[in-house]
C-alpha positions in Angstrom: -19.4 28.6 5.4 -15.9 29.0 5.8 -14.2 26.8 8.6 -13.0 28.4 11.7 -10.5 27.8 14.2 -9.3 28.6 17.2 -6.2 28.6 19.0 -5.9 28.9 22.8 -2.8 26.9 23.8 -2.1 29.7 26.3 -5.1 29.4 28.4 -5.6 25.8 27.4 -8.2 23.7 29.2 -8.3 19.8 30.2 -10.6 18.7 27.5 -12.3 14.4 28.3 -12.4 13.2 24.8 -15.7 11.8 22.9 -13.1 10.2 20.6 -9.7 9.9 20.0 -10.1 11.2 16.6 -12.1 13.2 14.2 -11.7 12.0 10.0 -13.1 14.9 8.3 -13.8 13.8 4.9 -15.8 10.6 4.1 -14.2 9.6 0.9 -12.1 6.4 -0.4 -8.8 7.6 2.0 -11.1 9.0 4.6 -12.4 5.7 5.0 -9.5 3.3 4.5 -8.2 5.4 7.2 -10.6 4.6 9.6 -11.1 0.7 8.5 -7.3 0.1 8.8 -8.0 1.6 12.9 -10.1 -0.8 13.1 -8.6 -3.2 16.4 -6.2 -0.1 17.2 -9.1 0.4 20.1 -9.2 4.5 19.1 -12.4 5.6 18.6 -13.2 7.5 15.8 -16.1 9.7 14.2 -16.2 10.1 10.0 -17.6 13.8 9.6 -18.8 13.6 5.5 -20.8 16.8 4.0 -22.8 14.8 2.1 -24.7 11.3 2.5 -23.1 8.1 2.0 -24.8 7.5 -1.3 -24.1 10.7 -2.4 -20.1 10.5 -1.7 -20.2 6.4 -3.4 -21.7 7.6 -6.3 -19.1 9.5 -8.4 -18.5 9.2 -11.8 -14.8 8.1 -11.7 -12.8 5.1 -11.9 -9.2 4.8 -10.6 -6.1 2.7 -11.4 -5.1 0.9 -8.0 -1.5 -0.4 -7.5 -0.3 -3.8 -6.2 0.7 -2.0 -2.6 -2.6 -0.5 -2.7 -4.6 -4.1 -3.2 -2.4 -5.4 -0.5 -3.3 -2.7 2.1 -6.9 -3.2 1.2 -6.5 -6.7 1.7 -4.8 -6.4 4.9 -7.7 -4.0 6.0 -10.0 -6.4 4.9 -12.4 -5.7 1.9 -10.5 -6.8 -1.1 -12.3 -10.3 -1.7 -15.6 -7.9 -1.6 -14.8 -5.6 -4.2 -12.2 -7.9 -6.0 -14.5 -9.5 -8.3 -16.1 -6.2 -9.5 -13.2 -4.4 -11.1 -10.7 -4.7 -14.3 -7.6 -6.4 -13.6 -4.6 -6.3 -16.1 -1.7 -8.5 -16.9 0.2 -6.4 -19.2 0.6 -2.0 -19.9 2.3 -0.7 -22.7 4.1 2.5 -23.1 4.5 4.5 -25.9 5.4 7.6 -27.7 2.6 8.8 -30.4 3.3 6.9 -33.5 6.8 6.0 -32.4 7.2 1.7 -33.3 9.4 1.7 -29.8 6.9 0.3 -27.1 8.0 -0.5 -23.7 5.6 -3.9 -22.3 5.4 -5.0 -19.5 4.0 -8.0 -18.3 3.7 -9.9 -14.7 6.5 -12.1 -15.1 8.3 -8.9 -14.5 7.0 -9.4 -11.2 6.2 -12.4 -10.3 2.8 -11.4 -9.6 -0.8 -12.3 -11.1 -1.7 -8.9 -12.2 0.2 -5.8 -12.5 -2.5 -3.3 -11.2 -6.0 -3.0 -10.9 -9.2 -0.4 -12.0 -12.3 0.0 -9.9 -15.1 2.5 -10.2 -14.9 4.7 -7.4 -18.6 3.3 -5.9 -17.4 -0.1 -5.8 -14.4 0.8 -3.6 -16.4 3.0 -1.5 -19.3 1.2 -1.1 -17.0 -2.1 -0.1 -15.2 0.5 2.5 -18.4 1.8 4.4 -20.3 -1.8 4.4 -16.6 -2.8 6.7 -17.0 0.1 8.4 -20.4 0.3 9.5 -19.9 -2.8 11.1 -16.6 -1.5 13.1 -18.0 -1.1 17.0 -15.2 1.7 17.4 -16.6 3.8 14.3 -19.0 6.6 14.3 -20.5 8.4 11.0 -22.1 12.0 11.2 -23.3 12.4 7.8 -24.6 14.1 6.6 -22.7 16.8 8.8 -20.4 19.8 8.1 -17.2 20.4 10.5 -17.8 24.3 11.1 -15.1 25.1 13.7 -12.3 23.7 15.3 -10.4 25.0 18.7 -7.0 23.7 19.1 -6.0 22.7 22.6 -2.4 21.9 23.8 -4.6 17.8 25.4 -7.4 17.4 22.6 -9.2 19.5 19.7 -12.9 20.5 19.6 -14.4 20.2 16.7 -18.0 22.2 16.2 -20.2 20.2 13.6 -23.4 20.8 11.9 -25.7 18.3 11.8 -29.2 19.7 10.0 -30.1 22.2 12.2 -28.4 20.6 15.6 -25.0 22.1 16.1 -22.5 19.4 18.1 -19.2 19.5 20.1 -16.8 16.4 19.3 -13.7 16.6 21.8 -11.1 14.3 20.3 -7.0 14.1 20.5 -6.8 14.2 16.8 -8.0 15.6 13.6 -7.4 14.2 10.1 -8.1 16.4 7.4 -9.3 13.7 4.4 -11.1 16.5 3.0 -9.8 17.0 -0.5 -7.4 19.2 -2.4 -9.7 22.5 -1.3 -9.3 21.1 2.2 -10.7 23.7 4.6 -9.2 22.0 7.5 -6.1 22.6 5.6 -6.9 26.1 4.9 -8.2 26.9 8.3 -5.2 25.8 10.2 -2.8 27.8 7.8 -1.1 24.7 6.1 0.6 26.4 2.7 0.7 24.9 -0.1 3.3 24.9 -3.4 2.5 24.1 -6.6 0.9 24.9 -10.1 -1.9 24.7 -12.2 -0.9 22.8 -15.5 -2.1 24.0 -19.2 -3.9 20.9 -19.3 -7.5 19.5 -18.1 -8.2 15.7 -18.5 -11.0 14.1 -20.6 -12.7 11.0 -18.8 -15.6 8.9 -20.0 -15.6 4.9 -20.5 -16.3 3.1 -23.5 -16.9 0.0 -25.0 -14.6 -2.2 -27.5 -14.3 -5.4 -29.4 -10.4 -6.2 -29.0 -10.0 -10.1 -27.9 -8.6 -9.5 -25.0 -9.7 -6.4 -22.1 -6.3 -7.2 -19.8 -3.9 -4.3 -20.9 -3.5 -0.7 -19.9 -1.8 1.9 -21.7 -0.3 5.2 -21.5 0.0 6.9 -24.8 1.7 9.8 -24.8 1.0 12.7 -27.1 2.4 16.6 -27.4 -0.6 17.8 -26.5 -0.3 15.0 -23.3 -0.5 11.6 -21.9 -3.8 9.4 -22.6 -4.2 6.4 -20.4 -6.4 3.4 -21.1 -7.9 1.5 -18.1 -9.2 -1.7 -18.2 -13.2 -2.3 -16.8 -15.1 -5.5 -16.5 -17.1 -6.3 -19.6 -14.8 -5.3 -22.3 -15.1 -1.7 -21.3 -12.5 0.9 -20.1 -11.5 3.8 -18.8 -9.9 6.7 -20.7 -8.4 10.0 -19.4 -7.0 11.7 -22.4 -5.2 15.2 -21.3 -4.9 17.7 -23.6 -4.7 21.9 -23.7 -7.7 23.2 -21.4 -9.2 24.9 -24.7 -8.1 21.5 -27.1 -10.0 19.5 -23.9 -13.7 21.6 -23.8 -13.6 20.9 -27.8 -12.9 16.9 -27.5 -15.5 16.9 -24.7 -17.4 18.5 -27.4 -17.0 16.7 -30.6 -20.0 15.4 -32.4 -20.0 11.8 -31.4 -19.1 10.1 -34.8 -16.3 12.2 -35.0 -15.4 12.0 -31.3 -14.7 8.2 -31.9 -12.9 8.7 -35.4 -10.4 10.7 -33.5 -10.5 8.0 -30.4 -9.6 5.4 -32.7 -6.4 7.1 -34.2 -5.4 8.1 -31.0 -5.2 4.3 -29.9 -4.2 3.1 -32.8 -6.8 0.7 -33.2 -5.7 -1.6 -30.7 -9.4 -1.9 -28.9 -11.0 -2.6 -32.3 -14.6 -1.0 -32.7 -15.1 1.7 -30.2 -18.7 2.5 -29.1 -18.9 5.3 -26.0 -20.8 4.4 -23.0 -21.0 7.2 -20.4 -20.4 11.3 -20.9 -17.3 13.2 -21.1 -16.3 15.0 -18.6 -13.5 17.5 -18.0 -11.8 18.2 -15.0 -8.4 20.8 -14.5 -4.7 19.7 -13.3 -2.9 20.2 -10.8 0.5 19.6 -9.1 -0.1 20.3 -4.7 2.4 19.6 -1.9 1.3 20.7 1.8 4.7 22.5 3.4 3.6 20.3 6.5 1.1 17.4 6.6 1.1 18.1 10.4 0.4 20.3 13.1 -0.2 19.6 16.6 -4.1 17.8 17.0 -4.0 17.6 13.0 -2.8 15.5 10.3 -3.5 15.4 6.7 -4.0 12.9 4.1 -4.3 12.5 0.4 -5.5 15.2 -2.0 -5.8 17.4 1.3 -2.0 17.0 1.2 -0.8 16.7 -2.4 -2.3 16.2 -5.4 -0.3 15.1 -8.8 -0.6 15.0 -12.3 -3.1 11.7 -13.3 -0.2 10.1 -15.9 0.2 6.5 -14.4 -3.2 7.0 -11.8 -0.9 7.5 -9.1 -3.3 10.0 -7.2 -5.6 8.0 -5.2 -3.0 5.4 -5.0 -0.9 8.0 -2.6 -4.1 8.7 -0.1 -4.5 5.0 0.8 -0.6 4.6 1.3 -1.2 7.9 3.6 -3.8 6.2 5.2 -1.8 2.9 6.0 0.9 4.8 7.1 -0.6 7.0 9.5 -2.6 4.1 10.6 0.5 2.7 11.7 1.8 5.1 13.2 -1.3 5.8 15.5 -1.9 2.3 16.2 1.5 2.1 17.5 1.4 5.1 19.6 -1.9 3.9 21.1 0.0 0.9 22.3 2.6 2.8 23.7 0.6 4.7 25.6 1.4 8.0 24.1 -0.9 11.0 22.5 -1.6 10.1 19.2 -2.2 14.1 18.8 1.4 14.9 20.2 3.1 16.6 17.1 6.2 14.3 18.0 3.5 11.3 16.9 2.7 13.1 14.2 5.6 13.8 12.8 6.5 10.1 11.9 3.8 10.0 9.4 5.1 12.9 7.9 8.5 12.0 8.1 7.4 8.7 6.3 5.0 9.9 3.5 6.0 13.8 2.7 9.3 12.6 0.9 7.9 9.4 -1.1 4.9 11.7 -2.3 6.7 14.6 -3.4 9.2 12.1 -5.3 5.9 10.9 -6.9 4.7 14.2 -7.8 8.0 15.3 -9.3 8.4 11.8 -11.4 4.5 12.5 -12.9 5.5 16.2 -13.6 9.0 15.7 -15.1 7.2 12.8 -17.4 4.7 14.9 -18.8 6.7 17.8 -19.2 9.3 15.2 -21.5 6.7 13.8 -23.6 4.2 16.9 -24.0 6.0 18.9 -26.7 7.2 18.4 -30.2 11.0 20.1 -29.2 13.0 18.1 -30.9 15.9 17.4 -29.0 13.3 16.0 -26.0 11.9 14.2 -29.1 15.0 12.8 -29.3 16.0 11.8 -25.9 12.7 10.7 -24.7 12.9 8.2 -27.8 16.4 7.2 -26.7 14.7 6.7 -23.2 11.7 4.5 -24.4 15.0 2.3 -26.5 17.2 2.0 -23.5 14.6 0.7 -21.2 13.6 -2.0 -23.7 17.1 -3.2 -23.4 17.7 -2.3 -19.4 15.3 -5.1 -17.6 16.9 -3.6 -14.6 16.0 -0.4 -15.1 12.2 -1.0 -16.7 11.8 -3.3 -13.7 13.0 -0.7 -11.0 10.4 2.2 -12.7 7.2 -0.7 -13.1 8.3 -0.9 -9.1 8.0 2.4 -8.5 4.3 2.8 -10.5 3.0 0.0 -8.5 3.9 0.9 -5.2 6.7 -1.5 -4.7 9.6 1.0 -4.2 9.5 2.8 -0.7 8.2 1.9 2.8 5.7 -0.7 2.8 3.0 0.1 5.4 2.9 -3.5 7.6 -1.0 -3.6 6.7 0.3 -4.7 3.1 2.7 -7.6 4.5 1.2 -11.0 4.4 2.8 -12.9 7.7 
């Protein structure tokens, strides 16, 4: 069912709020959104289309920055799902066979690890435990927003739950719905962007290398591959290739599958042995025009979504989260409506800019480094050379992948 709305700011109505704001869209940034409210005193209700175990139990595993490990700490559940992930010391960046390889390691950083890799359950499942014990949190799930009427005090949102159909009246909606978002959709939020020539291939596997604590991003003309590291010498691979080149690797007798794996990572995992299914999934570069109307903000892939070279996607949704967590809170002790565009508009103000140089950075990289043209051959090469011999410069872009660069939300600064 497609999601309605209405708008009747001309004959608008005094509306007493059940909440103070409706997250539509219980996944990973739905939920940090909410846990990171969690002493703002708003009230909030989590509308999620499917159950809980449902939503926690995708395949997937993401590559989680620095910022992104502090803001979960600062919400609160990164000593739970800490010890259940990969963590890596070191990522090296090359160009196919090319002997130039940029490394980088944590003394770069001072800091202990230079990014992280968690199975999506593991984050989600940390999340909702937090969050079903916040007093100012309500779920409906399972549950299907259905309509929403846009008042110039509040926003009613009409949800399905079974066969009961429920009124929410809240100040705020937050579209956390994904990259089809039809909160998005329904309030007439355009969107630019393209579909690339590429799908991704992602599966995990299993290796005998001495050590599990690098990741690596490999690029090839047909694209990037990255290699994440998992707990118990496994990891993660997205290998991106032509959508017709992808649907035959996802195909490849098994034996052969691995012969090609190997070459591809140039045997720096050792024996390879595969250890889930591999599945493909399109690509696509998004950005909202507006991540805000009045009664409505969005988040994450509702927002934007980028290319997956350096596993910036999900990283962007919790930063979104943060933000607009700050923002709200702040308005809340203020005394002003958190739904007042003028509100609103600082989270957008603060995240629309950072993401979309984020989304150009991902596009422009694959773009260099997915062709055989030589003079792009050429100057990538150069690229790879001078940042070898630039600590300045390969410091400022490791910055920039890990979330370093920008506006820090204050969840992620330790007093």
């Amino acid at each position: 069912m497609a999601l309605a709305q209405k708008n009747n700011t001309k004959q608008d109505r005094k509306i007493d709020c059940d909440c103070d704001l409706v997250i539509v869209g219980g996944g990973i940034t739905g939920v940090t959104l909410a846990a990171a409210l969690k002493d703002s005193g708003l009230r909030i209700a989590i509308v999620e289309a499917n159950p809980k175990e449902v939503t926690a139990a995708r395949k997937r595993a993401y590559a989680l920055s620095i910022l992104s490990s502090r803001i979960l700490d600062g919400v609160g559940v990164w000593d739970k799902i800490l010890p259940q992930i990969g963590k890596y010391r070191r990522v090296r960046l090359s160009d196919a066979d090319y002997s130039q390889v940029i490394k980088f390691q944590t003394k770069d950083l001072q800091e202990d690890y230079l990014g992280y890799v968690a199975q999506h359950q593991t984050v989600l499942e940390s999340l909702h435990e937090f969050v079903d014990r916040c007093e100012n949190v309500t779920w409906l799930c399972p549950a299907k927003a259905i309509a929403i009427d846009y008042q110039n005090s509040g926003a009613e949102v009409t949800v399905e739950i079974g066969q009961e159909i429920r009124q929410i009246k809240a100040k705020l909606v937050v579209g956390a719905d994904g990259p089809k978002s039809p909160i998005r959709e329904a309030a007439g939020i355009t969107t630019r962007g393209w579909k690339y020539w590429q799908s991704c291939v992602t599966f995990t596997i299993k290796h005998n290398a001495e050590t599990n604590d690098t990741a690596f991003e490999r690029f090839w003309p047909t694209g990037p591959m990255g290699i994440l590291p998992l707990p118990g010498n496994r990891c993660q691979i997205v290998w991106t290739a032509p959508h017709q080149r992808a649907k035959e690797i996802q195909e490849l007798d098994e034996q052969e599958f691995i012969a090609k794996l190997e070459y591809h990572t140039g045997g720096l995992l050792g024996k390879i042995e595969l250890d889930s299914d591999r599945l493909v999934f399109p690509v696509k570069l998004m950005q909202s025009d507006r991540y805000t109307k009045s009664r409505l903000a969005l988040v994450g892939d509702a927002a934007h979504c980028c290319h997956p070279l350096g596993g910036q996607g999900l990283n962007l949704g919790i930063r979104d989260a943060a933000a607009l967590a700050q923002v709200l809170s702040r308005a809340k002790e203020r005394g002003e409506d958190i739904g007042d565009l003028k509100v609103l508009k600082r989270y957008e103000n603060w995240r629309k800019l950072e993401n979309l140089a984020i989304l150009a950075l991902t596009d422009s990289l694959n773009r260099m480094f997915s062709n055989n043209f030589l003079p792009l051959v050429l100057l990538r090469r150069l690229g790879l050379w001078v940042a070898n011999y630039l600590p300045p410069l390969k410091i400022f872009a490791l910055k920039v992948m890990t979330g370093l660069k920008g506006r820090r939300p204050e969840l992620s600064i330790k007093s």
